[in-house]
C-alpha positions in Angstrom: 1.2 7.5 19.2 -1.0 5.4 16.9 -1.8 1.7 18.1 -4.2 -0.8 16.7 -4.9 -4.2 17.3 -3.8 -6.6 17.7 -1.3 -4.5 19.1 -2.6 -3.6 22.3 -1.2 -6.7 23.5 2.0 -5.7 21.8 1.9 -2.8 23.3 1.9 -3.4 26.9 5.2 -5.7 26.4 7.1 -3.2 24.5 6.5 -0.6 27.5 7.6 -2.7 30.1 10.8 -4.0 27.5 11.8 -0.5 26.6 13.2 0.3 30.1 16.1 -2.4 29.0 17.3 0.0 26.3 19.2 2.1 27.9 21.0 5.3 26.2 23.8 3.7 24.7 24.3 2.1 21.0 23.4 -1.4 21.8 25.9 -4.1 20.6 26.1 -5.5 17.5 22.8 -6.6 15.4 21.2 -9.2 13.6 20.1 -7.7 11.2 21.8 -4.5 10.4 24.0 -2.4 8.1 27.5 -2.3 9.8 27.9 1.5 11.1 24.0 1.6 11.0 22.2 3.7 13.4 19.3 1.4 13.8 19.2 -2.2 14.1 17.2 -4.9 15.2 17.7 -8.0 17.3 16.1 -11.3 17.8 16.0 -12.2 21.5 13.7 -15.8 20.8 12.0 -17.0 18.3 9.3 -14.0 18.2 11.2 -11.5 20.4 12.8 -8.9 18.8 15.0 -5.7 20.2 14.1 -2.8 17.9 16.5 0.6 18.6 17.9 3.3 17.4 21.0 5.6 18.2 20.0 9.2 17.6 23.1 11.5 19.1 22.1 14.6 17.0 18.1 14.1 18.6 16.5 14.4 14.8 13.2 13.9 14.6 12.8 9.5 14.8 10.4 7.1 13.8 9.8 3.3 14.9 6.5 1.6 12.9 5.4 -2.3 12.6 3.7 -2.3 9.2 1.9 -4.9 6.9 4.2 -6.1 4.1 3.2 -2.9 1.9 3.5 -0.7 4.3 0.1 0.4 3.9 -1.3 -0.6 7.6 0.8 0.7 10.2 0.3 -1.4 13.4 2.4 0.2 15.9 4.2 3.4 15.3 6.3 5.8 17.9 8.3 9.3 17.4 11.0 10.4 19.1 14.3 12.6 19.1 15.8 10.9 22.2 19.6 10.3 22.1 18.4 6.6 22.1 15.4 4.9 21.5 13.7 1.6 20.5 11.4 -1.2 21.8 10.7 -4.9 22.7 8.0 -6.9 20.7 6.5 -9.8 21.0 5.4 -10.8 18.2 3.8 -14.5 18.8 0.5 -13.0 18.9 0.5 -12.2 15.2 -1.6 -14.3 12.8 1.3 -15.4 9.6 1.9 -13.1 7.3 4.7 -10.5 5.6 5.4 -7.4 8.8 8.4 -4.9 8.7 10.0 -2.9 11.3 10.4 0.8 10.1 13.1 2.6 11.5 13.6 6.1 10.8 16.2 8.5 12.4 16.3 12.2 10.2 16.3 11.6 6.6 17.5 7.9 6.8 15.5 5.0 6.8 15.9 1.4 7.6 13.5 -1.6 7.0 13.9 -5.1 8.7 11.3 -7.5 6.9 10.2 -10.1 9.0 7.7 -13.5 7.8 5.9 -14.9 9.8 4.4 -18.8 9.0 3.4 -21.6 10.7 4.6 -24.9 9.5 3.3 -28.5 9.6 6.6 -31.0 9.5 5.6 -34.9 9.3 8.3 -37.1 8.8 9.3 -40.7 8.9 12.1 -43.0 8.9 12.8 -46.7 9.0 15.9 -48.6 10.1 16.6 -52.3 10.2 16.4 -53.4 13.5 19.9 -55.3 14.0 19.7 -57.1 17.6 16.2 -59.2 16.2 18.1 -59.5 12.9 20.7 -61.4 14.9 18.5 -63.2 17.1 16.3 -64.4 14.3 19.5 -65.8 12.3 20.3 -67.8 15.5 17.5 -69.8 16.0 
């Protein structure tokens, strides 16, 4: 198992979240093909439920990568029945990530952006119980 940071974080949560997976096909997905194998879930805002359903045991893969795939910042194999994980991913500076879910020869790849956003707004009403008051007097 390959980890780097700023993973480590990362990967203490998944550990303690992957006891929830249980060995059955979760439910229904987010972000999935219908009939897929793998899915993912969002849980929160930066909590997402990464699994797979494996029944044949074929060699699996689960990787959080960069947006071109060319840093891998977690990564796990397995050919249990079921498997999968829990991340957090609040920790993350912004940027373009994908979960890479790989069960035999098929793969599945759940983009995910991350951005922080400044919102400033403004609005101005009339206020009517001083409009009234004024046109009293």
């Amino acid at each position: 198992m390959k980890t780097t940071l700023p993973f480590a974080t990362l990967r203490r949560t998944c550990i303690a979240g992957a006891m929830l997976l249980g060995v059955s096909r979760p439910p229904a997905a987010h972000a999935q093909q219908a009939g897929a194998p793998a899915g993912v879930q969002r849980l929160s805002d930066f909590s997402y439920r990464v699994w797979a359903s494996n029944p044949a045991s074929q060699r699996g893969l689960l990787q959080v990568v960069d947006a071109d795939g060319q840093r891998v910042l977690f990564e796990e194999r397995s050919a249990a029945v079921s498997f999968g994980r829990l991340f957090d991913m609040s920790q993350l500076p912004d940027g373009h990530y994908a979960f890479v879910v790989q069960v035999g020869s098929q793969q599945f790849r759940y983009s995910l952006n991350l951005n922080t956003t400044a919102r400033r707004s403004a609005e101005l009403r009339a206020d009517t119980v001083k409009a009234r008051l004024a046109a009293r007097l």
